[in-house]
VMD Tcl script that draws the C-alpha trace (Angstrom):
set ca {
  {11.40 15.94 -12.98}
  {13.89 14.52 -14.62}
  {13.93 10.79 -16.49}
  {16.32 9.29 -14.88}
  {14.18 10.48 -11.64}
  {11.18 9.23 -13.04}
  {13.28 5.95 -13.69}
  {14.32 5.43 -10.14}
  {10.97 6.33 -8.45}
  {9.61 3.26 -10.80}
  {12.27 1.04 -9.40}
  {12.05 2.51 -6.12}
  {7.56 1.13 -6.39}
  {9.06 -2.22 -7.41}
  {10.89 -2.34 -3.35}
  {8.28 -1.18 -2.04}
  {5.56 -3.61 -3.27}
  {7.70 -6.62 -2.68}
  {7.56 -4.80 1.17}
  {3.98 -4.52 0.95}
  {3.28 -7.69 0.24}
  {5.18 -9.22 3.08}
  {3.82 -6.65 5.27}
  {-0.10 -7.33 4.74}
  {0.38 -10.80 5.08}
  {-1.68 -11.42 8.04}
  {0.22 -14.91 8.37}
  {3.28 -12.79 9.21}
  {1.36 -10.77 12.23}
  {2.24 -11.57 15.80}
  {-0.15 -13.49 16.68}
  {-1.05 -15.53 13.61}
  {-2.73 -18.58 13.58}
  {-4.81 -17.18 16.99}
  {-7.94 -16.23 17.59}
  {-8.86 -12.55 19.01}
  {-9.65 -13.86 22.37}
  {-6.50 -15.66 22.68}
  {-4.25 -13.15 21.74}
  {-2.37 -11.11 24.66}
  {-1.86 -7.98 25.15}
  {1.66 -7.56 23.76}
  {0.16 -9.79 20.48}
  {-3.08 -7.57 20.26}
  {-0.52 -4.05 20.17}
  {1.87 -5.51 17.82}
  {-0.54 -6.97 15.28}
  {-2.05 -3.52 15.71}
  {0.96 -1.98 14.98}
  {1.59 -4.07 11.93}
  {-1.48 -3.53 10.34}
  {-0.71 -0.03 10.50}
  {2.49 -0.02 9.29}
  {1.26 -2.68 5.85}
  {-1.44 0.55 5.58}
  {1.22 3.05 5.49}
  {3.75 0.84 3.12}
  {0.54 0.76 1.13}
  {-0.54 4.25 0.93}
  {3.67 5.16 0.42}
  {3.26 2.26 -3.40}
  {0.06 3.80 -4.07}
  {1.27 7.34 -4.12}
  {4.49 6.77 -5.95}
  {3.00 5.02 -8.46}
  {0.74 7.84 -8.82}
  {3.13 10.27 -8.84}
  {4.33 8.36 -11.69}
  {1.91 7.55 -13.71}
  {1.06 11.38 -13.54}
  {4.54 12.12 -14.77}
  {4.59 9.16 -17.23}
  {1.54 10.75 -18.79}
  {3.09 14.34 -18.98}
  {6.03 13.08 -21.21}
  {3.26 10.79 -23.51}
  {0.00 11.74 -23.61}
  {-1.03 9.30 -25.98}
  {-2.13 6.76 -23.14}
  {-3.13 3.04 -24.64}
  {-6.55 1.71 -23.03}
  {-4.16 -0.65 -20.81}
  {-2.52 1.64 -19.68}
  {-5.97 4.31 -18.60}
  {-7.03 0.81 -16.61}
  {-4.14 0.24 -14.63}
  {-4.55 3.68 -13.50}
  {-8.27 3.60 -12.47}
  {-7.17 -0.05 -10.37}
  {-4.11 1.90 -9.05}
  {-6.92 4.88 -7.68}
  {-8.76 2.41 -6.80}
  {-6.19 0.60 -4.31}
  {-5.80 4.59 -3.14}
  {-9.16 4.95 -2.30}
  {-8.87 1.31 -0.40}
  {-5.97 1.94 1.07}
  {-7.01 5.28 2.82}
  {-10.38 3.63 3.81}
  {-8.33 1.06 5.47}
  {-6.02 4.03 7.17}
  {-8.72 5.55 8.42}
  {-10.62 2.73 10.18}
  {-7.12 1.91 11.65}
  {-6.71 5.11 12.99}
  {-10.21 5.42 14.26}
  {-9.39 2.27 16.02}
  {-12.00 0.26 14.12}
  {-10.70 -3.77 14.48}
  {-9.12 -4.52 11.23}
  {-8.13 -8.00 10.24}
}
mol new
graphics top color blue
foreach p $ca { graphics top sphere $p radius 0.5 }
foreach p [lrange $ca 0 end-1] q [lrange $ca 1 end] { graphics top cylinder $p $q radius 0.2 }
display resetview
């Protein structure tokens, strides 16, 4: 790939974490402020729905940022400590976000 690639994939994880932020925001959900018994059917779908979709925006940051870092360490493989723990937080927010994926897709309520 080549750096100017590399370049706009970095810019494109700045968007897209600015998106996932908004979109996990539970204060943004239809429904907020509610409790679970008060919600309605429409509420209960669509807060469904957008905890799904802040999963997905997640899972979409975590894997361009992996794809590079991965890349980042192919053209410098001298990585700094700082640098080797940002990428064991970033696998770790992988390994959360496809935990969370799956309980939302096995239907499991997720707040």
């Amino acid at each position: 790939m080549r750096l100017d690639q590399i370049a706009r994939l970095q810019e494109l994880s700045v968007g897209l974490a600015d998106v996932v932020i908004n979109e996990a925001d539970p204060s943004t959900w239809p429904g907020a402020g509610k409790s679970a018994s008060d919600l309605t059917q429409e509420e209960r779908g669509n807060r469904y729905w957008s905890k799904k979709n802040a999963a997905a925006s997640m899972t979409l940051l975590v894997k361009v940022m992996n794809i590079t870092s991965t890349l980042t360490k192919d053209k410098d493989p001298s990585l700094n400590d700082q640098e080797k723990e940002l990428d064991q937080e970033v696998a770790q927010a992988e390994r959360q976000a496809l935990a969370l994926l799956e309980r939302v897709s096995k239907g499991t309520n997720v707040h």
